[in-house]
N, C-alpha and C positions, 0 to 999 in steps of 0.2 A: 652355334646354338646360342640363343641370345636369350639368358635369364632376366625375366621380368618380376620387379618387387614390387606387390601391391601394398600402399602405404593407406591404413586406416586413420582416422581421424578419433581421437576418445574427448567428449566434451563434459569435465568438470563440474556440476553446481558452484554455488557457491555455497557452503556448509551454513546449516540452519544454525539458528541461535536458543539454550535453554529457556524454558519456559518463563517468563517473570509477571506476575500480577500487574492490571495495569495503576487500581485503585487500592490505597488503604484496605485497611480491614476494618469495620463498625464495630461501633461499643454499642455494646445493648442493656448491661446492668454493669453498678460500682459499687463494691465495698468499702471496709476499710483495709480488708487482707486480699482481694482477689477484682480481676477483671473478668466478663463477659464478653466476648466479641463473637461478631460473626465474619469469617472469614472472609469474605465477598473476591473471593479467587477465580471467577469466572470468566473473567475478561483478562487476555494475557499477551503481553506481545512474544514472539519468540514461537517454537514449536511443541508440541504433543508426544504422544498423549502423555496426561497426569498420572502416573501411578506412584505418589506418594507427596503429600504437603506436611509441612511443620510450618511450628509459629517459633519464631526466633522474638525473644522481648530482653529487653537492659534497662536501666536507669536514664537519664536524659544526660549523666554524668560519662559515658560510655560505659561503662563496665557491663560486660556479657555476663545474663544471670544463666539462662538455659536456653534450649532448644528442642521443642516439645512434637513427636509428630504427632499428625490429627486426623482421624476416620471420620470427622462428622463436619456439617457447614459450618456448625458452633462450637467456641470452647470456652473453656472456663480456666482463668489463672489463679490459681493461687498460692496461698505462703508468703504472698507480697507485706510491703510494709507498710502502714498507716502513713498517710498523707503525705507520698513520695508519688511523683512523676515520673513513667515509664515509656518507654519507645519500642510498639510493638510490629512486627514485620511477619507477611507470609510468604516460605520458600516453598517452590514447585520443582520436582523431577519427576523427567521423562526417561523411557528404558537408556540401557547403556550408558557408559562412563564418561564422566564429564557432564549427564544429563542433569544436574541441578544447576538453577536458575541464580540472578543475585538476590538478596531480600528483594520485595517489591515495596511501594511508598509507604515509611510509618506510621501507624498510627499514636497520637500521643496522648494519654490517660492517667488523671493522677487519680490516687485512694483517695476515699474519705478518711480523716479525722480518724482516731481510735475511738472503739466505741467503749462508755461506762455504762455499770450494770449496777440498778440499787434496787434493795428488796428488802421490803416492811412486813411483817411479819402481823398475824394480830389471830386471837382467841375471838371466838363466838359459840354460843351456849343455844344449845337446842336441845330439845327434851330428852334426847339420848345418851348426853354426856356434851363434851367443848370441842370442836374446833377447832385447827390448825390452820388456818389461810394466810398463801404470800403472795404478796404484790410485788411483779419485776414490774421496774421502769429501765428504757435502757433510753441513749441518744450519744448525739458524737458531740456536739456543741459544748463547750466550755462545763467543767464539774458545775464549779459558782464564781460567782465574781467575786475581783478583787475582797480581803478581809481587815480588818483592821486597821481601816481607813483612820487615819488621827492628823490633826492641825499640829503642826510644829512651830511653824512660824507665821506669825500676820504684821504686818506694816499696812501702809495707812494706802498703798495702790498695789499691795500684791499677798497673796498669800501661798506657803508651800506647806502639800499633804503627802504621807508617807503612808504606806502600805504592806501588807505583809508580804515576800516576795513569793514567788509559785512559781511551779516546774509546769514539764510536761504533763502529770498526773491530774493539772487543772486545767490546762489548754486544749490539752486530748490531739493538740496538732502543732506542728514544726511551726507551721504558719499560723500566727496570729496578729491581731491591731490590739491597740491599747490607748482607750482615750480619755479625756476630763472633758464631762459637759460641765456648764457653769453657766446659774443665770441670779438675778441681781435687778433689786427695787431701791430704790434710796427710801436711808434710814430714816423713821417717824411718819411715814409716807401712809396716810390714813386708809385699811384693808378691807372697805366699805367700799371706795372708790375703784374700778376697775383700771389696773395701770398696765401698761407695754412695757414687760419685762427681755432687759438683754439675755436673748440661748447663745453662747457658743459652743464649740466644740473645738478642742485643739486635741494633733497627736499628739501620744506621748512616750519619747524615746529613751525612757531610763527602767529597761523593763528585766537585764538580767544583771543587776548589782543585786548584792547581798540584805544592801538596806537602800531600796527604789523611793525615792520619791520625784515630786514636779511641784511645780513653781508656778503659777496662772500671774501673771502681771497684768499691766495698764487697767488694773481696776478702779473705778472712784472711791476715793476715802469714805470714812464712815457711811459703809454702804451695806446690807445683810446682800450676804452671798451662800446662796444652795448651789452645794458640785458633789460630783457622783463620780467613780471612774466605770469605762466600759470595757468588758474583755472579749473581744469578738475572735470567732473563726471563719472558714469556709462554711461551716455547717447550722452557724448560730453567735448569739450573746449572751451574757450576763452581768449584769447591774449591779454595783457594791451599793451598800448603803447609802444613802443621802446624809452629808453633811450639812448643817448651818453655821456662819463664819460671819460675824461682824468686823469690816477692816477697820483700823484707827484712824483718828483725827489726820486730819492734813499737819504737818507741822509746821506751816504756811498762819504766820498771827498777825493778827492788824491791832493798830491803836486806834482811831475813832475820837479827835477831840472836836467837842462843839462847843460854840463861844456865844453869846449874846449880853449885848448891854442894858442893865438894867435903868442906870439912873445916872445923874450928871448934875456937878454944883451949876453947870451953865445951861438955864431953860431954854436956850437958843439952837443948843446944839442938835442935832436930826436924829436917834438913834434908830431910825428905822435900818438903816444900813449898816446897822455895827455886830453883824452875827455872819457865821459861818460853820464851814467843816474845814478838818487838817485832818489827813491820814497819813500813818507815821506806821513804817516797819516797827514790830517789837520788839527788836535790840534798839532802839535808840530812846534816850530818858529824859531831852529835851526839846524846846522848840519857842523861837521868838515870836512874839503876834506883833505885826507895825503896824501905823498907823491907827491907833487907838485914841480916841479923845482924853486932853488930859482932865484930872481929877473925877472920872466917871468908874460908875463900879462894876463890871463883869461877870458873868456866872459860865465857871468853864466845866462841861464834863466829859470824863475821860471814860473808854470802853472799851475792853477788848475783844478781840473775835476771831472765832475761828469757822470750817467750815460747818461746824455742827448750828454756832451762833452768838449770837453776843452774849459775855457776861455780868453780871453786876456794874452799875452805874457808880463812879464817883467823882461830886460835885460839890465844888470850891470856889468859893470869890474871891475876886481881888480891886480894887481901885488906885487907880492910875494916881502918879502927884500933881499938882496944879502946873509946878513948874516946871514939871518934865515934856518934852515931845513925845515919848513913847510911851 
């Protein structure tokens, strides 16, 4: 008797894979404490069915905040923190163990700004008695700009302004700029005539010492200069007052001597050619003129100047000796 084994074949799948979103999830409102997304978990590589989503969200720092599940296509985060950047993800599972998916692709979302809240008060009288009305303003953009804006220092191509420093209570955000505009007409420059005024703007990097200030250089000497600083965020600005600042003279001096000849014992001689200029650094307190005819009388005047202009004139003769060459 010859026993026969009948051999079955069993063939395997190959085991499906947890659900995973294929796209981000959408922002659809921002605060400054919470996000809005809409899930967009509809499209998924992996297998079914969904019976249960959360949204997983952290800092862009890693640190895991929660993991929230979600009945609806939309959710709302909040208790987040004013103007911090968040990485948020949706998990999918399917029945039985092992059935949750990895995050799917994050989406990334920063808060607004904290927001401030100001409110004015005021009485109004109608024939019944007065009135209690308040006025909220609220917004995220900076409290006010820079305070206590003051000149410290002026030199004659640069000046440095100093300011009151501020925290977060006036930025309203982590993130902010801080800059000096500056613009500038040369001094005496008649305000009737339309002139092309230098605007810059520089940043400015001295924003959490104790006692902030900045320095604007390569300005022209004696020059009026209007600067303002700006305190910007994501959400807005605000404008310190406007200074005005006259820088000082160049300390750059000239001497100025002019010479002409007046008269000569000998009627023969030319003195059409006996005048000129010499310009002379002012440290220096001399200076030889040659070739001068002799026994002729000269008128020399001396002036000095700076960039603003010349000063007072002072004018001196002298006459050469007969028997001198010089």
């Amino acid at each position: 008797m010859t026993s026969q084994v009948t051999q079955r074949s069993v063939h395997f799948g190959c085991p499906s894979e947890p659900p995973v979103p294929i796209a981000p999830p959408q922002l659809t409102a921002v605060g400054a404490t919470y996000l809005w997304i809409q899930l967009n978990a509809n499209s998924i590589n992996g297998d079914g069915p969904i019976i249960e989503r959360e949204v997983e969200y952290r800092t862009v720092l890693g640190m895991l905040i929660d993991t929230t599940p979600v009945d609806k296509p939309t959710h709302k985060i909040g208790h987040l923190d004013p103007d911090t950047e968040y990485e948020i993800s949706v998990l999918l599972t399917r029945p039985l163990d092992g059935g949750t998916g990895n995050p799917g692709p994050p989406l990334r979302a920063r808060t607004k700004c904290a927001a401030w809240i100001r409110l004015r008060l005021g009485l109004f009288s109608l024939s019944l008695g007065l009135v209690l009305a308040c006025q909220v303003f609220s917004g995220s953009d900076p409290m006010h700009g820079p305070r206590r804006l003051a000149v410290v220092d002026t030199q004659s191509k640069q000046v440095t302004v100093r300011w009151e420093p501020f925290g977060y209570n006036v930025t309203r955000c982590h993130s902010y700029n801080l800059t000096v505009q500056y613009r500038y007409r040369p001094a005496g420059a008649p305000t009737s005539e339309p002139l092309k005024e230098e605007v810059r703007e520089e940043v400015v990097y001295d924003t959490l010492s104790t006692v902030p200030q900045c320095t604007v250089r390569n300005l022209p000497p004696f020059t009026n200069v209007s600067l303002k600083l700006i305190l910007s965020n994501p959400e807005g600005r605000k404008e310190s007052e406007e200074l005005l600042v006259l820088t000082d003279e160049d300390g750059t001096r000239q001497l100025t001597i002019s010479y002409k000849a007046l008269s000569s014992f000998d009627t023969e001689f030319d003195l059409s050619n006996q005048s000129g200029k010499v310009f002379k650094p002012a440290n220096e307190t001399s200076h030889v003129f040659i070739g001068l005819y002799p026994g002729s009388t000269y008128s020399f005047t001396i002036r000095a100047s700076t960039i603003k202009g010349f000063g007072p004139p002072v004018i001196i003769q002298f006459t050469t000796k007969i028997s001198a060459s010089n």
